[in-house]
RODO-2510 file (C-alpha; in nm, 4 decimals, decimal comma):
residues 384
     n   res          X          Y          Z
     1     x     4,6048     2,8974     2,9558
     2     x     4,5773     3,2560     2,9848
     3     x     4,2269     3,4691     2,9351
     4     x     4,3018     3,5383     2,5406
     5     x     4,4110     3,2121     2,4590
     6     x     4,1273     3,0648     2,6312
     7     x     3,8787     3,3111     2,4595
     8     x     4,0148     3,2462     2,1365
     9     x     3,9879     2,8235     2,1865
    10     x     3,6256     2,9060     2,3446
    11     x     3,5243     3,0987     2,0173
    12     x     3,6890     2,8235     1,7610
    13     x     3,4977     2,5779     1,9649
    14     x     3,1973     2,7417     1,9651
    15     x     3,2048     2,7811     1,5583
    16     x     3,3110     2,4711     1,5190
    17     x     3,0247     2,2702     1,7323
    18     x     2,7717     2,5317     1,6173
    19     x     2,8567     2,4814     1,2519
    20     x     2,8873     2,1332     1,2958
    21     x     2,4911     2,1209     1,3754
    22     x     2,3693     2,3797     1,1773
    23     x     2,4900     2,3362     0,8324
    24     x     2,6634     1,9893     0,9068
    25     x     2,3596     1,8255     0,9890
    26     x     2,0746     1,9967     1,0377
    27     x     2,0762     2,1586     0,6675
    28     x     2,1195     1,8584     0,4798
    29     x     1,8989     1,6518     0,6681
    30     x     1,6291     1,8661     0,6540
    31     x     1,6323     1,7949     0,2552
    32     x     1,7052     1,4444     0,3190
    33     x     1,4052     1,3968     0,5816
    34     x     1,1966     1,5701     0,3753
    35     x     1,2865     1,3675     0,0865
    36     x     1,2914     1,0036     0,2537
    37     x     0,8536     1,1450     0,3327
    38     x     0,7837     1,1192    -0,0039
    39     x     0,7736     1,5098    -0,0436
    40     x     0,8128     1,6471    -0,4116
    41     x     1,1883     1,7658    -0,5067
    42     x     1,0163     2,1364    -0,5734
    43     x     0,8855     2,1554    -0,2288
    44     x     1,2438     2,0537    -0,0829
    45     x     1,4073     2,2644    -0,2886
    46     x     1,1934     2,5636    -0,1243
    47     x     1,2530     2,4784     0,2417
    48     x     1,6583     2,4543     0,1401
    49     x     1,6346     2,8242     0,0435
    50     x     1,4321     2,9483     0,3288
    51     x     1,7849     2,8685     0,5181
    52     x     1,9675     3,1093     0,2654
    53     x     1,6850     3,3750     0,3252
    54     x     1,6841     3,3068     0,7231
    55     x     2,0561     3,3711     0,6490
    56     x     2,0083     3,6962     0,5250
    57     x     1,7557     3,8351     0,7417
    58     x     1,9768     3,7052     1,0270
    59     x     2,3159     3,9118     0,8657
    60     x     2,1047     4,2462     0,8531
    61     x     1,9544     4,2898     1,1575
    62     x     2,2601     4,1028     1,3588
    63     x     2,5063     4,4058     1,3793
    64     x     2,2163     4,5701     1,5949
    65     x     2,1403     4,3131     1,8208
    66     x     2,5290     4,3021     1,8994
    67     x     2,5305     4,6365     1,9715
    68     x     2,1943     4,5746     2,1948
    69     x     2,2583     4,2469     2,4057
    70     x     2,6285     4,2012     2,3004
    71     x     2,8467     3,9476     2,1648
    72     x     2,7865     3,6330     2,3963
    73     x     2,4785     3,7102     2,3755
    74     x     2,3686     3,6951     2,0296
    75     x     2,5961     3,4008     1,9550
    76     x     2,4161     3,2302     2,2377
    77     x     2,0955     3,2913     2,0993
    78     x     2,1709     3,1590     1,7657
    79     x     2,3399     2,8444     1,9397
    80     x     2,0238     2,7775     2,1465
    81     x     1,7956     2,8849     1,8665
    82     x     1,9198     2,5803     1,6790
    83     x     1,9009     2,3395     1,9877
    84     x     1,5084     2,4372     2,0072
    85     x     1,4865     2,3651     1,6272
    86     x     1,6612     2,0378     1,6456
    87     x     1,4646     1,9502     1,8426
    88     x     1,1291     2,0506     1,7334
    89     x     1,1443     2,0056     1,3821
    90     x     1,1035     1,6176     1,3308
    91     x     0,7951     1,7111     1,5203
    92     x     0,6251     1,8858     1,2102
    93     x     0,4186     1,6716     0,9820
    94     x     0,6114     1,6970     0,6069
    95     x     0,2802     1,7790     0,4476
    96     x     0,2984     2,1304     0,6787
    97     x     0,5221     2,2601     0,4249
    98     x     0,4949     2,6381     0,5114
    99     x     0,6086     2,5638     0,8999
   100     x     0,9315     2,3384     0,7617
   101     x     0,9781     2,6122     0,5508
   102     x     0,9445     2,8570     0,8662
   103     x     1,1916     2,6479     1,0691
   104     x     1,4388     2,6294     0,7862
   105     x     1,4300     3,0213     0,7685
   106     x     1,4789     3,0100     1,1739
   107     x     1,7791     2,8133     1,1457
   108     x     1,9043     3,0558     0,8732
   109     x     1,8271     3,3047     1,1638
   110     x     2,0073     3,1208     1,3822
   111     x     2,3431     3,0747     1,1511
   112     x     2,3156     3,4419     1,1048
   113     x     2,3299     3,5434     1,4453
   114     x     2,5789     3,2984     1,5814
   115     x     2,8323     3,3789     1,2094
   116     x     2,7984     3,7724     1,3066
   117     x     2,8364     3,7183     1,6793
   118     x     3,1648     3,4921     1,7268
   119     x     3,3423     3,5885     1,3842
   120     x     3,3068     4,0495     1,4812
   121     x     3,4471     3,9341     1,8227
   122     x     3,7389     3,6970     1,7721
   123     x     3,8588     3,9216     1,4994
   124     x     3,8197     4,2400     1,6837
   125     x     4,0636     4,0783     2,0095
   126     x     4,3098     3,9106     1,7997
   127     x     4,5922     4,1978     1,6546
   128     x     4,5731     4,3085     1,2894
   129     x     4,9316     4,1701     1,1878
   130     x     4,9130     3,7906     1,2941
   131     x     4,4976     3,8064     1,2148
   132     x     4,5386     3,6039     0,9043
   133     x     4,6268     3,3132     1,0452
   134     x     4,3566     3,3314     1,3175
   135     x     4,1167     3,3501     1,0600
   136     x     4,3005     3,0240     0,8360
   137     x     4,2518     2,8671     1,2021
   138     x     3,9029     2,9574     1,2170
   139     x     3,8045     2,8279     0,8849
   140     x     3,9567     2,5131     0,8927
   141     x     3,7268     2,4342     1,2052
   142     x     3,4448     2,5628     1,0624
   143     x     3,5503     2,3776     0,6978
   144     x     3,6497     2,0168     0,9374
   145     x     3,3022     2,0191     1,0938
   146     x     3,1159     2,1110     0,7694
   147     x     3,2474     1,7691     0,6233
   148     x     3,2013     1,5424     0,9358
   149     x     2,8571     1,6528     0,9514
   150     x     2,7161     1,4529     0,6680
   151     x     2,9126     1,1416     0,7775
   152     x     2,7156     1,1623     1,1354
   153     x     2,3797     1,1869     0,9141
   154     x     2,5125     0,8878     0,7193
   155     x     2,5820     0,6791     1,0573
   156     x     2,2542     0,7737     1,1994
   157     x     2,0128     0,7882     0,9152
   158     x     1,7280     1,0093     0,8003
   159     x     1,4008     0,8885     0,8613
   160     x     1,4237     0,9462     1,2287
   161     x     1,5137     1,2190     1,4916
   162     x     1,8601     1,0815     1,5783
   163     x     2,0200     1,3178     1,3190
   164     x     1,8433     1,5963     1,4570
   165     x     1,8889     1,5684     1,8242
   166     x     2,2760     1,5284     1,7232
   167     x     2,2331     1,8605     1,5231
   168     x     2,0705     1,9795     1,8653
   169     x     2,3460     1,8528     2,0899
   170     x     2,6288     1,9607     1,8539
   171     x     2,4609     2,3360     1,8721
   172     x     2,4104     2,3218     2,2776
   173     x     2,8126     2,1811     2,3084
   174     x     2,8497     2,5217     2,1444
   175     x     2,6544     2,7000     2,4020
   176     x     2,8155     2,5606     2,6590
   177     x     3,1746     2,6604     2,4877
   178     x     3,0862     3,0637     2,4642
   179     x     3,1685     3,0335     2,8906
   180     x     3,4779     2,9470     2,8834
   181     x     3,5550     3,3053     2,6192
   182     x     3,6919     3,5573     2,8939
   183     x     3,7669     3,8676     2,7050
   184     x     3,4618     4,0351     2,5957
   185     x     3,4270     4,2330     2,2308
   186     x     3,6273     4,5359     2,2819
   187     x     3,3160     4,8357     2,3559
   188     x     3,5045     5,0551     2,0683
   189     x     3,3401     4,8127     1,8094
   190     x     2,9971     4,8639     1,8895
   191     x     2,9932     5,2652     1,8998
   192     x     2,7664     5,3521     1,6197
   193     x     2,4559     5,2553     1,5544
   194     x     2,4113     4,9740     1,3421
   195     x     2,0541     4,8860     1,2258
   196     x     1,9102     4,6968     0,9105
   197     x     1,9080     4,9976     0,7417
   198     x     2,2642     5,0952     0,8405
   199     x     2,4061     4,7706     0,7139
   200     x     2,1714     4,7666     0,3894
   201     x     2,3089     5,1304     0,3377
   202     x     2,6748     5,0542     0,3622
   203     x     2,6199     4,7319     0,1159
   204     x     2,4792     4,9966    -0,1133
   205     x     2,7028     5,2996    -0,0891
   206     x     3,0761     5,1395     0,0263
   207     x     3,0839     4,7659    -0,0090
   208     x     3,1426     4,8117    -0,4077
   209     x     3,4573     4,9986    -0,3077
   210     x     3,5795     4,7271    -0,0457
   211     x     3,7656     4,4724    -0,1499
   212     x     3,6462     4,2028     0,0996
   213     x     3,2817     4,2543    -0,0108
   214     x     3,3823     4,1872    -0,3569
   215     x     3,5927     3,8782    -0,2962
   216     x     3,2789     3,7923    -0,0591
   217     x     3,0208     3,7837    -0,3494
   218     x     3,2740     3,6120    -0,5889
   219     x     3,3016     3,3680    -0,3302
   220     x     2,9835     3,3176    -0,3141
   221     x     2,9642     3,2575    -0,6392
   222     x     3,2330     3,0226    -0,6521
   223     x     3,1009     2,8116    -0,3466
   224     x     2,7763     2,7547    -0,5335
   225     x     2,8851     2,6333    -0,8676
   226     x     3,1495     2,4289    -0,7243
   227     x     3,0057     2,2610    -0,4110
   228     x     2,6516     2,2884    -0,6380
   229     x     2,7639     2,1538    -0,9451
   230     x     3,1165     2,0087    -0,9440
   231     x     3,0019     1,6594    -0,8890
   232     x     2,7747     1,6821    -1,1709
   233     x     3,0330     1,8200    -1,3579
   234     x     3,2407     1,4496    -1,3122
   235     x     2,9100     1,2756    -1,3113
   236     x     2,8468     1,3405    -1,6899
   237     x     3,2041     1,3799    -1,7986
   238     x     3,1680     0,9883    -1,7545
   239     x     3,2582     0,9219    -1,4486
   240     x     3,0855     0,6612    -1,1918
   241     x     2,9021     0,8582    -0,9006
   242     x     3,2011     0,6575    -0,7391
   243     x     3,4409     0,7971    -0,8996
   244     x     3,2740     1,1597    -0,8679
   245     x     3,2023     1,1213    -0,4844
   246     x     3,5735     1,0093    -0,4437
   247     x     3,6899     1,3334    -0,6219
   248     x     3,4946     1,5385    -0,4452
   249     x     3,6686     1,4475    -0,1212
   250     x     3,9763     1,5373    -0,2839
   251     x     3,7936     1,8294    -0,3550
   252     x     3,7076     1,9061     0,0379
   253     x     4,0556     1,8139     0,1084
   254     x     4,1962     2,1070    -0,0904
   255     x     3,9681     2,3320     0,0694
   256     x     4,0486     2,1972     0,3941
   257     x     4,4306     2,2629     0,4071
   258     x     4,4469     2,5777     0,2263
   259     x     4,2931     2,7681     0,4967
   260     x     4,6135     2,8390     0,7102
   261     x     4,8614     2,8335     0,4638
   262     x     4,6583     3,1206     0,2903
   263     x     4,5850     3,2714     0,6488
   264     x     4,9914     3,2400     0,6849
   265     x     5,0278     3,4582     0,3836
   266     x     4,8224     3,7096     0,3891
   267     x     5,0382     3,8077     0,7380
   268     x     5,3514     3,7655     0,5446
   269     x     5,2652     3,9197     0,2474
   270     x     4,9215     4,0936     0,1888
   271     x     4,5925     3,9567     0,1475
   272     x     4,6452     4,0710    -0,2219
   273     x     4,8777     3,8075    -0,2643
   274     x     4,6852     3,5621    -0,1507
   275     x     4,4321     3,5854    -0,3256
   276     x     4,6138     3,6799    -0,6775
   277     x     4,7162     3,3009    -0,5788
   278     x     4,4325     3,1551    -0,5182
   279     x     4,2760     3,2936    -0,8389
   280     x     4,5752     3,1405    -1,0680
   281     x     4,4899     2,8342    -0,8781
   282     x     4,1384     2,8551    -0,9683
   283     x     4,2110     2,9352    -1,3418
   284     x     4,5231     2,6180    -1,3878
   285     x     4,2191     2,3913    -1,1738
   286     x     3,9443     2,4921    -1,4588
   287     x     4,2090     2,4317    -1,6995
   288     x     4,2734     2,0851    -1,6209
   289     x     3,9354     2,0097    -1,6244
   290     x     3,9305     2,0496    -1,9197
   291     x     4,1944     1,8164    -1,9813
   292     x     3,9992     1,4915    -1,8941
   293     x     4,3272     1,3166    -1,7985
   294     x     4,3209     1,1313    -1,4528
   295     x     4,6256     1,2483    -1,2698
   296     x     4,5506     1,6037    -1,3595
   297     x     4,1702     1,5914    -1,2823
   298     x     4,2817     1,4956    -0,9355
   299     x     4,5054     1,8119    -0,9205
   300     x     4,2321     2,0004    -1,0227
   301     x     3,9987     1,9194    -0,7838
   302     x     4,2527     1,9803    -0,4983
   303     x     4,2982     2,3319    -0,6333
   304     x     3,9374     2,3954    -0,6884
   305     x     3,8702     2,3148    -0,3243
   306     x     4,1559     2,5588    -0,2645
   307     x     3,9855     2,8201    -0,4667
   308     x     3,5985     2,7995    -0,3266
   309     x     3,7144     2,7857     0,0665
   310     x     4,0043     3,0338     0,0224
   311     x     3,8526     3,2696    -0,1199
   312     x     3,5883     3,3335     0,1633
   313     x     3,9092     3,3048     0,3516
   314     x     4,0339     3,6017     0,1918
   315     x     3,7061     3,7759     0,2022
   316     x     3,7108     3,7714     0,5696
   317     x     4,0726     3,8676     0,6052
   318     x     4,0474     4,1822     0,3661
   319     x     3,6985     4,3061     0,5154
   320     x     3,8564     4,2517     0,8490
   321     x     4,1841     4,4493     0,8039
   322     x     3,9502     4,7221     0,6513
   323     x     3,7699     4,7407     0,9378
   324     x     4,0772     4,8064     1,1246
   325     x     4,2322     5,0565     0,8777
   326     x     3,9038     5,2381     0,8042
   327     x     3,7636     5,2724     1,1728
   328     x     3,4504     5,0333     1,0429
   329     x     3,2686     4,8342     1,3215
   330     x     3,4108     4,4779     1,3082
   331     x     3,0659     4,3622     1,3306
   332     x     2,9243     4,5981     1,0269
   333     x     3,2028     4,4719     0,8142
   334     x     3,1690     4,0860     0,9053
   335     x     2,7757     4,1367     0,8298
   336     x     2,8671     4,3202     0,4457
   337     x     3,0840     4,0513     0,3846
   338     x     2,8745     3,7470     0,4853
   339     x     2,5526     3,9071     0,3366
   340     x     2,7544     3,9427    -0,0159
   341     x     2,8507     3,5960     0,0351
   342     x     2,5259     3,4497     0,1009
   343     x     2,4057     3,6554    -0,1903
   344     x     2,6550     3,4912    -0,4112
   345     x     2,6055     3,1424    -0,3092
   346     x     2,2271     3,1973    -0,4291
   347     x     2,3196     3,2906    -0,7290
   348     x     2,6046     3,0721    -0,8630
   349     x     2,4087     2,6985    -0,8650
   350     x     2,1327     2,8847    -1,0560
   351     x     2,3609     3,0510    -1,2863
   352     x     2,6058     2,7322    -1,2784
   353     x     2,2924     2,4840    -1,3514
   354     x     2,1625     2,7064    -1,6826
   355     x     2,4684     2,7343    -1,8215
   356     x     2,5587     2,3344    -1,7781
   357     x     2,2245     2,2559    -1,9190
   358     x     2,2030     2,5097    -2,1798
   359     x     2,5752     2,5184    -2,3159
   360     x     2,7634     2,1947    -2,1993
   361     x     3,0141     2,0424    -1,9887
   362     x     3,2546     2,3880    -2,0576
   363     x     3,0151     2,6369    -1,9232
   364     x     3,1178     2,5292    -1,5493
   365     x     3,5102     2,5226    -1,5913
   366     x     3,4493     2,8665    -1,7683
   367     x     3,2108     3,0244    -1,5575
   368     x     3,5197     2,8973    -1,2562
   369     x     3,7601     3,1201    -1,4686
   370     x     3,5524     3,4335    -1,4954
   371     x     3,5065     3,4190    -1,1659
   372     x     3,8515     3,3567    -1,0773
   373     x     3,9750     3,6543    -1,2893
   374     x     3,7260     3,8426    -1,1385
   375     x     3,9156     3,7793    -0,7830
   376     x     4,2654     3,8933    -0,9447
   377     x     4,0728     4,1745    -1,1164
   378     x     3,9201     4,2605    -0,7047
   379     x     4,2871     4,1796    -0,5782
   380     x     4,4978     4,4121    -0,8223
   381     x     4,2510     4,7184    -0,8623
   382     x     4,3468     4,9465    -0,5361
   383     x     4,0448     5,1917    -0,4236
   384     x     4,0398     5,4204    -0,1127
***
């Protein structure tokens, strides 16, 4: 195997092991854990969102460390970051809720630094035409290990540290990959500099004008209320949590094997395309909802797991290929576009959860369609 095609494996693997741990297992156990102590649903709910905070302060100040210590190296910190965690979390006492809640931001940290790292340099090696597929590749591994996670929690249970030393081991195996990556982040990518302040200023001034930062906050967005609030959704349209649970893995499923095909695409014909797709997907899925007939509930699920994954798909893809046309540090870009992400997915379960409680069953398979018109709005609206 020659030095790209090992660096590229080395870099899939490392995602894929350190996403596997981090939010696979080690995010919702900590809820889980927390929850099996007896600790009030408030209190969990506030460590949970110290991750999405962790996340953020990890995006902002990432870009700089890269250009400090480099790619390897900040992915390696987050990697081994979130061994230490693993490891010394189901140490802390559930009644200290302000250090679970300072662990939870840590592993946030940790996802931060390891998502900047590996994503700004596989996508800065790999060559603009084909990079679509590289990152439908990508995502699947990091979408596969996202859904095995849970399962490993389920096998090992939740009132011990089993299921965090696994979240611990999973992140180390990704340690271990990031020696096998022999072609370092091209130099070119980390000329300027690239501080808190420089990312928060290009979020402010030029990420309204990019189309992967807008596709990143709408998928943000969409992740939330659909991963947040879908199974509810089935849950009081009737169905058994069964039922719900089973149609949510049709759900992942979609998600799961859009990635390349939609990677696959965007080469062949634009990441405009693609996601003008993906957002008549989303818009036929809340349809059928709507429907309440079996066969086509199924269908919609599928395509709603299409829409929340592919859409971050297509988020990375755009910023990426502006990077490349605009002369934007692949590392600057990857940071806007997982920032506006992060921001999103904040946002759309509390948004999601009002409008289900406060206007019905319809609020979530309309809130899907504003959102997905809001990606073919993005898609179809050309700015330079």
């Amino acid at each position: 195997m020659n030095g790209f095609k090992m660096t590229v494996v080395s870099l899939n693997a490392v995602s894929g092991f350190s996403h596997l741990g981090q939010f696979g297992i080690l995010y919702p156990l900590i809820a889980l854990w927390l929850d099996a102590q007896g600790t009030p649903a408030w209190q969990v709910g506030l460590v949970g969102s110290a991750v999405w905070f962790g996340m953020l302060i990890g995006n902002l100040f990432a870009p700089g460390a890269l250009q400090r210590w480099g790619a390897s190296r900040l992915a390696g910190a987050g990697c081994l970051g979130t061994v230490v965690l693993g490891v010394v979390m189901p140490q802390i006492a559930a009644s200290w809720l302000v250090l679970w809640a300072f662990a939870a931001a840590l592993l946030g940290v940790c996802i931060g630094l390891r998502w900047i790292g590996v994503e700004s340099w596989l996508y800065a090696i790999v060559d603009a035409t084909n990079r679509g597929r590289f990152v439908g590749v990508h995502e699947t591994v990091i979408y596969a290990a996202q859904g095995v996670g849970p399962s490993i929690v389920a096998v090992l249970g939740v009132g011990g540290q089993r299921g965090f030393f696994a979240g611990a081991l999973a992140a180390l195996f990704a340690a271990l990959s990031l020696r096998k990556a022999k072609i370092p982040m091209p130099a070119g990518s980390r000329d300027a500099r690239l501080e808190a302040a420089t990312v928060l200023n290009g979020l402010w001034h030029h990420a309204p004008n990019r189309l992967g930062a807008q596709l990143g906050l709408t998928s943000g967005v969409l992740d939330g209320v659909l991963f947040g609030m879908l199974g509810i959704f089935f849950v009081r349209s009737g169905m058994t949590a069964e039922s719900a649970a089973v149609k949510m893995t049709v759900f992942g499923l979609g998600g799961l094997f859009s990635q390349i095909p939609l990677g696959w695409w965007s080469d062949r014909k634009g990441v405009r395309s693609a996601t003008q797709i993906l957002a008549l997907a989303g818009v036929v899925g809340a349809g059928l909802l709507l429907t309440n007939w079996g066969p086509a509930v199924w269908i919609a699920a599928f395509l709603l797991g299409a829409l929340a994954a592919g859409s971050l798909t297509a988020a990375v893809i755009a910023t990426t290929d502006e990077a490349t046309e605009y002369g934007i540090a692949m590392e600057l870009a990857v940071a806007e576009v997982s920032i506006a992400f992060t921001l999103g997915s904040c946002a759309g379960p509390v948004m999601a959860g009002a409008l289900l409680d406060a206007c019905g069953l319809i609020s979530l398979p309309v809130l899907t369609v504003i959102a997905s018109l809001g990606l073919m709005l993005a898609a179809s609206v050309r700015r330079r």
